[in-house]
C-alpha positions as CSV (number, residue, x, y, z in Angstrom):
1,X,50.1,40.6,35.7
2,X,50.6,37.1,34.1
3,X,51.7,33.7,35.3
4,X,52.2,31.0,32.8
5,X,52.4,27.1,34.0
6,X,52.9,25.2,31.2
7,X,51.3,21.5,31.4
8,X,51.4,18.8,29.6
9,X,48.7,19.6,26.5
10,X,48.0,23.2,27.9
11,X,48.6,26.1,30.1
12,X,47.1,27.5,33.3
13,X,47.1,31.5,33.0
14,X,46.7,33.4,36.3
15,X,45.4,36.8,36.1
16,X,46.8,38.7,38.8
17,X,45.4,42.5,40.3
18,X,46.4,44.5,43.2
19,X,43.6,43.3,46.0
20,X,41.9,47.1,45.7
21,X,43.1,48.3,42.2
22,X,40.1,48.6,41.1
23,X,37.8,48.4,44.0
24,X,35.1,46.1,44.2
25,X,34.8,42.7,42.0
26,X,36.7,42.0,39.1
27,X,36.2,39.7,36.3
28,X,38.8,38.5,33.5
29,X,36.6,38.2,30.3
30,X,37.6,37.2,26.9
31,X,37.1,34.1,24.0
32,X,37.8,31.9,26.4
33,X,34.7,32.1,28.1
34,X,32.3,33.7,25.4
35,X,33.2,36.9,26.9
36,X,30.7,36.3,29.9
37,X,31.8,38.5,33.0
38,X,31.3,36.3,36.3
39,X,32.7,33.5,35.2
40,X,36.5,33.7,36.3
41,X,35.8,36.0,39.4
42,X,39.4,37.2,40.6
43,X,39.5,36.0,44.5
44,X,41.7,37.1,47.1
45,X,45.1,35.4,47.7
46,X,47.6,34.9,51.3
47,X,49.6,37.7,49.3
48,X,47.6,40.5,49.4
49,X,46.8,40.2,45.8
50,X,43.6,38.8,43.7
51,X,43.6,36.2,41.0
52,X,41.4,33.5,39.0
53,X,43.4,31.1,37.2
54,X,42.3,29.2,33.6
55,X,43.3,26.7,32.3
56,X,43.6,27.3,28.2
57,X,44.9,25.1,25.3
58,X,49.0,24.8,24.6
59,X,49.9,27.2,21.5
60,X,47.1,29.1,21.4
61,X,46.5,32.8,21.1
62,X,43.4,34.7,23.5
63,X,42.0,38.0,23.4
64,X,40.8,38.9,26.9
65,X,39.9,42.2,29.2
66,X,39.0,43.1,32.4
67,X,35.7,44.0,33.9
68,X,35.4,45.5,37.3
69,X,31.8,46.4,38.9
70,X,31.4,50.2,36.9
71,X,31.2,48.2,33.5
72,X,34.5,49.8,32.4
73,X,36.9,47.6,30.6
74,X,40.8,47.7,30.6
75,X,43.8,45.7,29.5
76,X,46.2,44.2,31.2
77,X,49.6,45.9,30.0
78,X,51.9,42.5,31.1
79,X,50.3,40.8,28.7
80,X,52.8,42.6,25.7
81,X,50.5,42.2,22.9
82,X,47.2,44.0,21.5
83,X,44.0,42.7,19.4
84,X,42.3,45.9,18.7
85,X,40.9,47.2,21.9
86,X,42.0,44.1,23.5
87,X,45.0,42.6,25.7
88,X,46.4,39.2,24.0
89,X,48.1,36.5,25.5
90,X,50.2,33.7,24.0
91,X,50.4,30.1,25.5
């Protein structure tokens, strides 16, 4: 799942997961970070849930997936568009 906030000059996405679905750590990858896994690290949260939130130009368009511990990737289906074998997300 998705939460926009929309600031001033640019929008803070937070990637949400269930707190065990998948087990183990998870990492949000995509242009926004050179595709590096370890760099936004979902955490837990008082809700049960995990998140990392980035903070990512106004109007701009990002290709990004997940990567758990396995080295399998998936999409996040909230995010209602596709770029190839990618989730996309609009701010």
């Amino acid at each position: 799942m998705l939460e926009r906030t929309l600031r001033k000059d640019r929008t803070e996405v937070t990637f949400i997961l269930p707190a065990d679905t998948p087990p183990g750590p998870v990492s949000v990858v995509g242009d926004f970070n050179g595709w590096q896994p370890g760099i936004h690290t979902l955490t837990p949260r008082k809700d049960g849930k995990r998140a990392v939130t980035v903070e990512l130009p106004g109007k701009s368009s990002h290709s990004f997936r997940y990567l758990p511990a396995g080295d399998y990737w998936f999409n996040d289906d909230s995010a209602g568009d596709q770029d190839g074998p990618n989730s996309r997300l609009h701010t």
